[in-house]
C-alpha positions as CSV (number, residue, x, y, z in Angstrom):
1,X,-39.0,-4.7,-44.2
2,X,-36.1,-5.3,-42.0
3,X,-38.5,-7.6,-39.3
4,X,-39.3,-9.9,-42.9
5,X,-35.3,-10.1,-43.7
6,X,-34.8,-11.3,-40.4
7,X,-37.7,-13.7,-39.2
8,X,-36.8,-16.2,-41.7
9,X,-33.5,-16.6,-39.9
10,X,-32.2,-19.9,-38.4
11,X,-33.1,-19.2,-34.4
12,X,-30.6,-21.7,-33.1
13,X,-27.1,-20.2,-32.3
14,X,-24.3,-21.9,-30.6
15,X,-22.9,-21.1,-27.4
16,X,-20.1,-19.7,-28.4
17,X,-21.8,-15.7,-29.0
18,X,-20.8,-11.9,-28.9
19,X,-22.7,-10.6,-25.9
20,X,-23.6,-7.3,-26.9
21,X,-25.8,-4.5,-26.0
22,X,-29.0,-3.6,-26.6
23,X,-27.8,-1.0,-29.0
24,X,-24.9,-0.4,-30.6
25,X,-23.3,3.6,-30.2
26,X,-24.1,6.0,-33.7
27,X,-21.3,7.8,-33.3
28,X,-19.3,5.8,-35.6
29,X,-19.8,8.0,-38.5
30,X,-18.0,7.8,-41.9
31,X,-18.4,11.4,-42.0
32,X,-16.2,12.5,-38.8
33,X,-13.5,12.0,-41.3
34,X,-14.2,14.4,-43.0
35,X,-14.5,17.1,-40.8
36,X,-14.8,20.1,-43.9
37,X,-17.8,17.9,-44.7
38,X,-19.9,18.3,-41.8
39,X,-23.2,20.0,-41.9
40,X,-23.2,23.3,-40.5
41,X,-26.6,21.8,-38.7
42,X,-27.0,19.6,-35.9
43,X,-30.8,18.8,-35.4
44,X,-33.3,18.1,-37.9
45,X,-35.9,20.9,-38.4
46,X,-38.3,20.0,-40.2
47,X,-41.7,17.1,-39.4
48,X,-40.5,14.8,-42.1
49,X,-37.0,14.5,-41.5
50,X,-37.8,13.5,-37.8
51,X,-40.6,11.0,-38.8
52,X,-37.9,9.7,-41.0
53,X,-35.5,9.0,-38.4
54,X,-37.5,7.7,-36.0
55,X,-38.9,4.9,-38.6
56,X,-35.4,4.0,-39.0
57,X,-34.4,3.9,-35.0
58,X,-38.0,2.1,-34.6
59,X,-36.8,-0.5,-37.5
60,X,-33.5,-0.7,-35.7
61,X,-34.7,-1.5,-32.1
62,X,-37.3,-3.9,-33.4
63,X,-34.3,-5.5,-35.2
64,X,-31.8,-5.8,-31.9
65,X,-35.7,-7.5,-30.4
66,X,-36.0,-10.1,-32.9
67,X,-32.2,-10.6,-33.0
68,X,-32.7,-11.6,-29.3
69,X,-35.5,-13.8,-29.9
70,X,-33.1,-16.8,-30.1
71,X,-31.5,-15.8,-27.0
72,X,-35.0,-16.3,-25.5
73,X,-35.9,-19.5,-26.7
74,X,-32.0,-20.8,-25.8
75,X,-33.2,-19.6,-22.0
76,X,-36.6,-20.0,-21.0
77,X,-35.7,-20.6,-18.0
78,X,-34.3,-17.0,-17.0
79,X,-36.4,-15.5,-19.4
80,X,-39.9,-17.0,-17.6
81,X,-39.7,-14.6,-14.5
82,X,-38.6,-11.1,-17.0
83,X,-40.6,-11.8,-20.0
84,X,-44.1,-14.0,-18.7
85,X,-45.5,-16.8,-19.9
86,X,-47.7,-15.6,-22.7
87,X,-44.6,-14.2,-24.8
88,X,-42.8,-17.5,-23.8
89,X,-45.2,-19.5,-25.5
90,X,-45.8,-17.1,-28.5
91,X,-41.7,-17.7,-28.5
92,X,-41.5,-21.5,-28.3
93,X,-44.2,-21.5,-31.2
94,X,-42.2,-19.5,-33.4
95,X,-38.7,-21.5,-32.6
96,X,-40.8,-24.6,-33.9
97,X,-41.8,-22.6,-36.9
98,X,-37.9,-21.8,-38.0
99,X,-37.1,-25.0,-37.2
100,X,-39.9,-26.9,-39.4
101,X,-38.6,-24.2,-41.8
102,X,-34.9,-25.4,-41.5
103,X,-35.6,-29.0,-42.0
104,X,-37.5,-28.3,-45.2
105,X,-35.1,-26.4,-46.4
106,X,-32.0,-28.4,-46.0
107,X,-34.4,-31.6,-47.5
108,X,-35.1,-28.9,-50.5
109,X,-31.3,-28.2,-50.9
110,X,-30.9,-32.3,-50.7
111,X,-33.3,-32.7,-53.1
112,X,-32.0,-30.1,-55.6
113,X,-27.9,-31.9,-54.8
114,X,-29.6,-35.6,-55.9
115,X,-30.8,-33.5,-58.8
116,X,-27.9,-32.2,-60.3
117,X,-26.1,-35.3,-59.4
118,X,-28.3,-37.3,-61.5
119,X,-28.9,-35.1,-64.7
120,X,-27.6,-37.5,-66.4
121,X,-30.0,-41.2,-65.6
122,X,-32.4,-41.7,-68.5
123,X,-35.5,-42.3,-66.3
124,X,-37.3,-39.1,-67.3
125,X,-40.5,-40.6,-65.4
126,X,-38.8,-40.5,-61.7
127,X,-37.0,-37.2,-62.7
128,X,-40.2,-35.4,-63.2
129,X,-41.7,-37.1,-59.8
130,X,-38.7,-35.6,-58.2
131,X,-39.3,-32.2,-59.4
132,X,-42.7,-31.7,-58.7
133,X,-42.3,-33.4,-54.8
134,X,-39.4,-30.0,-54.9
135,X,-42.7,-28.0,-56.2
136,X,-44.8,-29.0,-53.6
137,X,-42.2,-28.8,-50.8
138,X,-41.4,-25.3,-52.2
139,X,-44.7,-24.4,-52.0
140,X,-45.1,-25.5,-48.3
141,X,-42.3,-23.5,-47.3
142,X,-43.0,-20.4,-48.8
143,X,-46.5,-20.8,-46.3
144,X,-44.6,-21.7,-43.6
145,X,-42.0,-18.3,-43.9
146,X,-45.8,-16.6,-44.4
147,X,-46.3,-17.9,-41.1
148,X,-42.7,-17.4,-39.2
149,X,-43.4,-13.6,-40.6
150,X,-47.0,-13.7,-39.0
151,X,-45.8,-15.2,-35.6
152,X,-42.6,-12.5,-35.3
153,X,-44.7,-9.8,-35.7
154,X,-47.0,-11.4,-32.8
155,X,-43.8,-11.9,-30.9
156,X,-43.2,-7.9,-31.3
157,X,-46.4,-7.0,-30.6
158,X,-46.5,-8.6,-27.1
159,X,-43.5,-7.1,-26.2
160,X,-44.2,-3.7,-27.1
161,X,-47.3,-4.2,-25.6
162,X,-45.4,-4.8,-22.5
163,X,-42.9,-1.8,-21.4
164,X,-42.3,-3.5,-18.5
165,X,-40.7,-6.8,-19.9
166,X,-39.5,-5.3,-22.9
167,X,-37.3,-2.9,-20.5
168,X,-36.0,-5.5,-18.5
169,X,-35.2,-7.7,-21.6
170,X,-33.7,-4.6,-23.4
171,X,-31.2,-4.7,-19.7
172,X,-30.0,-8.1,-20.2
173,X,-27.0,-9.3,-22.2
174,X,-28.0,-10.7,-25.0
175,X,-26.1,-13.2,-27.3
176,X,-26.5,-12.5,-31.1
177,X,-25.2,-14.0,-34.3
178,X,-21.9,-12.5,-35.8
179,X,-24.0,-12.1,-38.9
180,X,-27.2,-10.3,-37.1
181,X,-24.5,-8.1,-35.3
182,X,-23.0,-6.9,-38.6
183,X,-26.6,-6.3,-40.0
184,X,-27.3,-3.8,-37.0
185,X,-23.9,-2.1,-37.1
186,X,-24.7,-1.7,-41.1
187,X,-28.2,-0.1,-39.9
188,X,-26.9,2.0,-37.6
189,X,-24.2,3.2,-40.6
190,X,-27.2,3.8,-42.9
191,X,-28.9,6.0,-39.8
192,X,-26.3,7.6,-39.8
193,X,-25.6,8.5,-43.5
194,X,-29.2,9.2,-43.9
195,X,-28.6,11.6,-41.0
196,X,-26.2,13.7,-42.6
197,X,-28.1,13.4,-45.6
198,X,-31.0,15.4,-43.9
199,X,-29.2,17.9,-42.1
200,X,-27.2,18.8,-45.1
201,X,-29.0,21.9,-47.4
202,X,-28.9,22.6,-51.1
203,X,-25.9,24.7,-50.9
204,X,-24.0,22.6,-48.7
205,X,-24.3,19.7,-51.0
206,X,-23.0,21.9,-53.7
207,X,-20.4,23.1,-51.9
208,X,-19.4,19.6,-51.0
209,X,-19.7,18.5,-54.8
210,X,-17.1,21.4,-55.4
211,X,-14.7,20.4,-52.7
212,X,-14.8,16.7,-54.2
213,X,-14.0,18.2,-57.5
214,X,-11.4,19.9,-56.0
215,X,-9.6,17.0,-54.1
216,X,-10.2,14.6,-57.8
217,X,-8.0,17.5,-59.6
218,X,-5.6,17.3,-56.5
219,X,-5.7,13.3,-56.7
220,X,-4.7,14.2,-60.9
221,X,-1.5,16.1,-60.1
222,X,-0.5,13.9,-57.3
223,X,-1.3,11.1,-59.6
224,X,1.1,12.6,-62.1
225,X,3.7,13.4,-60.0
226,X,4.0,9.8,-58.4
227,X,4.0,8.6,-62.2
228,X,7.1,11.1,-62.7
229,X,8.8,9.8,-60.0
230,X,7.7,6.0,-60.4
231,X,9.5,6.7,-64.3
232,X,12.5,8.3,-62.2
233,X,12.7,5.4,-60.0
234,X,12.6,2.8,-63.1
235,X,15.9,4.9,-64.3
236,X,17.5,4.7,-61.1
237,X,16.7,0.9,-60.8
238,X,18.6,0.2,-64.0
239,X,21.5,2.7,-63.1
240,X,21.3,0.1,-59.6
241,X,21.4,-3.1,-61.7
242,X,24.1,-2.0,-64.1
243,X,26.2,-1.1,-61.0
244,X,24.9,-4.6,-59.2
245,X,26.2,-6.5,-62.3
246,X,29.7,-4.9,-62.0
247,X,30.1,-5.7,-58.8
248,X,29.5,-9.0,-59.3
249,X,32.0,-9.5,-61.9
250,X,34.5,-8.3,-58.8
251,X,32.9,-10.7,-56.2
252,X,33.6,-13.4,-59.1
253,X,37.7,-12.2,-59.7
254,X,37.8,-12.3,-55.5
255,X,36.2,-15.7,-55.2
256,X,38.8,-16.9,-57.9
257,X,41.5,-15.3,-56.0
258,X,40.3,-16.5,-52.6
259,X,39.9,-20.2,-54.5
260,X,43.7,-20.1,-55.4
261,X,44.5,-18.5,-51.8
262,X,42.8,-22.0,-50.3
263,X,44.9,-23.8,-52.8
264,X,48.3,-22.4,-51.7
265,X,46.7,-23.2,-47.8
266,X,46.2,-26.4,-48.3
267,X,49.7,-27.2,-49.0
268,X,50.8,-25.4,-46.3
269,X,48.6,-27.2,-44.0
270,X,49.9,-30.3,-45.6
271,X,53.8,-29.6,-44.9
272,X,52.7,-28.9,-41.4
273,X,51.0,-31.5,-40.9
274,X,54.0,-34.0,-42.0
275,X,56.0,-31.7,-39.7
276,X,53.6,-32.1,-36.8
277,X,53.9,-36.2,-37.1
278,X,57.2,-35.9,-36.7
279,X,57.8,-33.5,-33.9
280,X,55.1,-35.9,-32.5
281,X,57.0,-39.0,-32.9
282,X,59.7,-37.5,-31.3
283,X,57.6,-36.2,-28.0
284,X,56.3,-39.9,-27.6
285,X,59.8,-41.6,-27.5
286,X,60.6,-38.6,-24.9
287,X,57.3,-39.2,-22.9
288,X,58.3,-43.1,-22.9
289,X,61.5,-42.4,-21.2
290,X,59.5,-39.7,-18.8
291,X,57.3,-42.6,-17.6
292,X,59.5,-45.0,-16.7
293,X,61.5,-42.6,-14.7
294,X,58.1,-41.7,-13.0
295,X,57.1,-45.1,-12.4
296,X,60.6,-45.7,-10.2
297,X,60.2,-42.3,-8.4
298,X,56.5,-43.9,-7.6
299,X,57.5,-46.7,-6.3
300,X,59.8,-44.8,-4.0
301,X,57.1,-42.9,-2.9
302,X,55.2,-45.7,-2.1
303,X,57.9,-47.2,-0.1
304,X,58.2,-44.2,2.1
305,X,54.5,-44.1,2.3
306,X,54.6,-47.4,3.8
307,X,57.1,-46.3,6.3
308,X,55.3,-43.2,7.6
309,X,51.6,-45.0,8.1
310,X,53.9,-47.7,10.3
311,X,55.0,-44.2,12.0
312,X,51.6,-42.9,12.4
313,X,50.4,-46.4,14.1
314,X,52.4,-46.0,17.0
315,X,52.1,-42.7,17.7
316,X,48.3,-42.5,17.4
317,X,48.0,-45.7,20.2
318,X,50.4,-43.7,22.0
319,X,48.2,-40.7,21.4
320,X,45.0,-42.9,22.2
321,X,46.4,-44.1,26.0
322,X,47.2,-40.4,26.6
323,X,43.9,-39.5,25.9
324,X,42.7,-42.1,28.2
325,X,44.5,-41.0,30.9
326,X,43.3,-37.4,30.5
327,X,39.4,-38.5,30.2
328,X,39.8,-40.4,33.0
329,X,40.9,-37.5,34.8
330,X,38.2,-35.1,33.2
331,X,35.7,-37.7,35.0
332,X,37.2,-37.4,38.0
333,X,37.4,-33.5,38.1
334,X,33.7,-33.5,37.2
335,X,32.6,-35.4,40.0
336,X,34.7,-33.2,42.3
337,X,33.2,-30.1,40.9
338,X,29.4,-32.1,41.4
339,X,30.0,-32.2,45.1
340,X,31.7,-29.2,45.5
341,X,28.8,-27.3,44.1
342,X,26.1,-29.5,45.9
343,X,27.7,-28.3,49.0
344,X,27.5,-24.9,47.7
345,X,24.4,-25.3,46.7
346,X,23.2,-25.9,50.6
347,X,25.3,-23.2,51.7
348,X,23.5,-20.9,49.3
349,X,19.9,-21.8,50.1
350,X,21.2,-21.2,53.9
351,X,22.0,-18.1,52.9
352,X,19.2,-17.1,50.8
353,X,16.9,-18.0,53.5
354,X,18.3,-15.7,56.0
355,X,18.5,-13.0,53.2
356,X,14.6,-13.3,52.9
357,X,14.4,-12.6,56.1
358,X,16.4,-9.8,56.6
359,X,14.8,-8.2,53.6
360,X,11.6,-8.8,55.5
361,X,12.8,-6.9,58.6
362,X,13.8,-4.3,56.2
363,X,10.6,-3.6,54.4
364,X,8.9,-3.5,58.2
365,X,11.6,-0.8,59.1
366,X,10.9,1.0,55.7
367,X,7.3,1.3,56.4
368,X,8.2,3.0,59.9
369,X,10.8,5.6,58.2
370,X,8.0,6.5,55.8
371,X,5.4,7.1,58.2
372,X,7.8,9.2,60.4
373,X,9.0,11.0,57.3
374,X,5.2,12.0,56.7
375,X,5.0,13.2,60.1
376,X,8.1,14.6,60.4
377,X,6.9,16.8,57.0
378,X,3.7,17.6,58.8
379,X,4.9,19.0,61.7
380,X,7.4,21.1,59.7
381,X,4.3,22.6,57.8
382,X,2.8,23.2,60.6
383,X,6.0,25.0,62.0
384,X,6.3,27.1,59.1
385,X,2.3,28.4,58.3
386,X,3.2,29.3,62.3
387,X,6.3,31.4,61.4
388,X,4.1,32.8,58.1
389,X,1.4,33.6,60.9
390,X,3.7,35.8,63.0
391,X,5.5,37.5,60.4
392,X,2.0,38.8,58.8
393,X,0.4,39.7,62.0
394,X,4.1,42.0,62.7
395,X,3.9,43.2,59.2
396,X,0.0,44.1,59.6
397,X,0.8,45.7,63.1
398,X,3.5,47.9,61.2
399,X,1.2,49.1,58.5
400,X,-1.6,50.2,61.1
401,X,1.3,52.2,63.1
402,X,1.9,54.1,59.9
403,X,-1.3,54.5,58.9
404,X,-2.7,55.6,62.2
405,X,0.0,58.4,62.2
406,X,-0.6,59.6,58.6
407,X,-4.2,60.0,59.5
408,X,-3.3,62.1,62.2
409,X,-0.8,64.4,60.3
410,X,-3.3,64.8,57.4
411,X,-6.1,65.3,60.4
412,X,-3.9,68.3,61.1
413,X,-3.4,69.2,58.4
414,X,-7.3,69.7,57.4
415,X,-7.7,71.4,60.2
416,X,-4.6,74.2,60.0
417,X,-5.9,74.5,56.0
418,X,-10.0,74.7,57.4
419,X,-8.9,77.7,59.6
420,X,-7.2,79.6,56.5
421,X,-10.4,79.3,54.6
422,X,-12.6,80.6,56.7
423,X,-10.5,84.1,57.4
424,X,-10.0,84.3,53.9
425,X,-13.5,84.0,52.7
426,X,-14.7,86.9,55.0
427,X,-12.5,89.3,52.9
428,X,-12.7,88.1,49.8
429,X,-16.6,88.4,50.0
430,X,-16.9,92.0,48.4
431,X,-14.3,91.0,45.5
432,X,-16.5,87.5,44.5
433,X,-19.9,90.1,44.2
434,X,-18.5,92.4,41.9
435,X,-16.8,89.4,39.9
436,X,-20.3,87.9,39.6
437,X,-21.1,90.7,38.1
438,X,-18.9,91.0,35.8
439,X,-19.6,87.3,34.8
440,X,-23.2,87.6,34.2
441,X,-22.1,90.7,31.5
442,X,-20.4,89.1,29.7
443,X,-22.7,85.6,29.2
444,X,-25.4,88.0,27.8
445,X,-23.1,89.9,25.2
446,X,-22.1,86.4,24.4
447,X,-25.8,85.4,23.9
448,X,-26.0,88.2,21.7
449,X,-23.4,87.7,19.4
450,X,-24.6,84.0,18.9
451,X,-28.2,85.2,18.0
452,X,-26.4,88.1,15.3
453,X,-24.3,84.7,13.6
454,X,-27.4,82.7,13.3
C-alpha cells in the first residue's frame, strides 16, 4: 500500500534537500509521556504480533528505498559503481515514467483551468471536444501510474535481490523530500502506536480507560475551579477599572493645575527676559569701552614687540660668530685628537706584537712546568709507596716477634699441662671403672621405665 502512495510521486527534487538517514530512530514515542501508561511488557510474545511488526518495518524500509529513488536518478554517476547497471537502467526508465506522468498531469490540470475559465462560451460543440480529449488523457494516465507502480516494484525487487548494493545504498546519505520525510516519521509514529497497542493486555487497557476517566473528572474540577477564579478575576477587574477611572479624574485636576503653573511661568520667563535685554545692553556699552582700552594696550605690545625682535637680531649674529669660532676650534681639536691616536695606534700594535711574543715564550715555559710537575708527582709516589713498603715490612717483622714467642709460651705450656695428665690418669684409673659401672645401671633402669610408660 505504502510502495502505491509513493510511486506516483514527482521524482525530481531540488538541490536544496534534508540529508537524512536511512532510518529514522523509534524512540520518539507519544507514549513516553505518559509514563503510568506504559505496558508492563516489553517484547511481543506471540507469532502474530511479530509478523505484524515486521510487515510494518518491511513497509517502512521499502518506503526510505523508493524515497531514495530520486536521489538515484539525480546521481547516476556515483550511484553506477554502488548500485550496477541493471538497477540504473530499471531506474532511468522509471524517472521517464514519472516524468511522462507529470507532463500529463499538469496538461490535465491546464485543461480542466481553460475549462472553468470558459463555462460560460456558448459553443457547446468545442466544450464537449474538450472534455472527452480530458477523458482520454485521463484514461492514459491512469495506465501510465499502472505502469510507474509496475516499474517501482521492479526497481525493489532488484534491489532486494541484491544485499550487496542495497547495503551500500542503505550507507549513503540520501536527500529526500520534506514531504516524503514527514510520511516516514508519521510511519515510524504509527509503528510505534501499533507497538504499544500489542504489548498492552485486556487489563491493562482497562486499567488505562480508568485512569483516563480519572484524569477527565480531575480535568472537571480543575475546569471549575479556573471558572471560579476566571468570575473572581472579572470582579477584581471592575474593582481595577473603577479605581483606574478615579485616578484619572486626579491626573485631570493635576494636568489643569500644572497648565495654570506653565501660565504663571511664562510670565515669569517673560519679566526675565525684558530684564535680561537690559542687563545686556548695559554689558555691551561696557564691553565697548573694554575693547578700545584693549586695542591701545595692543598696540603697545606690538611696539615693544618690535623692539625685542630688533634685540634678538643682534644678539643671535653675535651668538652665530661665537659659534663659528668654537666650531672652528672643535675642528681643530679633532684633527689633533686624529693624529694623536694614529700615533697611538702604532705604538699599540708595537706593543701588542711583542706581547704575542712574550705570551708565546710563556706557553713554551708552561709546557715545561707541567711536565716537571708530573714528574715531580711521580717521584713523590714513588717516594711514598717506598716509605709504605718499610713501615709494613717493620710492622710484619713485629707481629712475627710476638707470635713466635706466644707459640713458645703456649708450647710450654702444653707440655707442663701434658705432664699433669698423664700422672693423674694412672690414679684415677680404679675410680673411672667403678663409675662406668655405675653408668651402665642406671641407662638400663632408665630403659625400663621407658618400656613401663609406653
Amino acid at each position: 500500500m505504502a510502495l502505491d502512495i509513493l510511486a506516483l510521486a514527482p521524482l525530481y527534487q531540488s538541490p536544496a534537500m534534508n540529508k537524512i538517514g536511512g532510518k529514522t530512530d523509534a524512540s520518539k514515542n507519544p507514549a513516553d509521556l505518559l509514563k503510568p501508561l506504559v505496558p508492563s511488557k516489553t517484547k511481543l510474545t506471540t507469532i502474530e504480533a511479530k509478523r505484524i511488526m515486521s510487515v510494518l518495518e518491511e513497509a517502512i524500509h521499502k518506503v526510505e528505498l523508493v524515497t531514495a529513488l530520486s536521489y538515484m536518478a539525480s546521481n547516476p554517476e556515483e550511484m553506477e559503481k554502488v548500485l550496477g547497471v541493471d538497477i540504473l537502467r530499471a531506474v532511468r526508465e522509471h524517472e521517464d515514467l514519472c516524468q511522462t506522468c507529470l507532463e500529463s498531469a499538469r496538461y490535465l490540470e491546464e485543461r480542466e483551468r481553460q475549462l472553468q475559465d470558459e463555462e460560460e462560451i456558448e459553443e457547446e460543440a468545442w466544450l464537449r471536444d474538450l472534455e472527452l480529449s480530458m477523458e482520454v488523457q485521463k484514461s492514459s494516465l491512469l495506465m501510465l501510474m499502472q505502469r510507474i507502480k509496475d516499474s517501482t516494484k521492479n526497481v525493489m525487487r532488484l534491489l532486494l535481490s541484491n544485499p550487496q548494493a542495497l547495503g551500500l545504498l542503505q550507507t549513503q546519505t540520501l536527500g529526500r523530500r520534506e514531504e516524503a520525510q514527514k510520511f516516514i516519521d508519521s510511519l515510524r509514529e504509527l509503528q510505534g502506536f501499533l507497538f504499544e497497542k500489542l504489548l498492552t493486555s485486556p487489563m491493562e487497557a482497562r486499567d488505562k480507560a480508568q485512569f483516563i476517566q480519572e484524569i477527565n473528572k480531575r480535568n472537571r474540577r480543575n475546569q471549575e475551579v479556573i471558572d471560579a477564579l476566571e468570575n473572581e478575576l472579572a470582579a477584581r477587574t471592575k474593582n481595577r477599572d473603577a479605581e483606574v477611572e478615579k485616578d484619572n479624574i486626579t491626573i485631570q485636576e493635576l494636568k489643569s493645575h500644572l497648565h495654570q503653573v506653565l501660565k504663571f511661568s511664562e510670565s515669569s520667563l517673560l519679566r526675565t527676559k525684558h530684564e535680561a535685554e537690559k542687563q545686556q545692553k548695559a554689558d555691551f556699552k561696557a564691553s565697548q569701552a573694554r575693547v578700545a582700552k584693549i586695542q591701545q594696550e595692543i598696540l603697545m605690545l606690538r611696539s615693544q614687540f618690535h623692539n625685542l625682535v630688533m634685540d634678538n637680531r643682534e644678539a643671535e649674529q653675535a651668538l652665530r660668530k661665537k659659534k663659528y669660532k668654537v666650531e672652528t676650534e672643535v675642528e681643530n681639536w679633532i684633527q689633533k685628537y686624529d693624529t694623536d691616536m694614529g700615533e697611538k695606534q702604532d705604538e699599540y700594535e708595537e706593543l701588542d706584537a711583542i706581547h704575542q711574543e712574550e705570551k708565546v715564550q710563556l706557553n713554551e715555559l708552561q709546557q715545561r712546568h707541567d711536565v716537571l710537575l708530573e714528574e715531580f708527582a711521580q717521584i713523590r709516589e714513588e717516594q711514598e709507596i717506598l716509605s709504605k713498603r718499610r713501615l709494613e715490612a717493620e710492622q710484619e717483622m713485629v707481629r712475627m716477634v710476638r707470635a713466635a714467642t706466644l707459640i713458645q709460651a703456649l708450647w710450654k705450656g702444653y707440655l707442663v699441662r701434658s705432664l699433669l695428665r698423664s700422672k693423674r690418669k694412672k690414679r684415677g684409673k680404679g675410680k673411672a671403672k667403678d663409675k662406668a659401672k655405675e653408668k651402665e645401671k642406671g641407662k638400663e633402669k632408665g630403659k625400663a621405665k621407658g618400656k613401663g610408660k609406653k
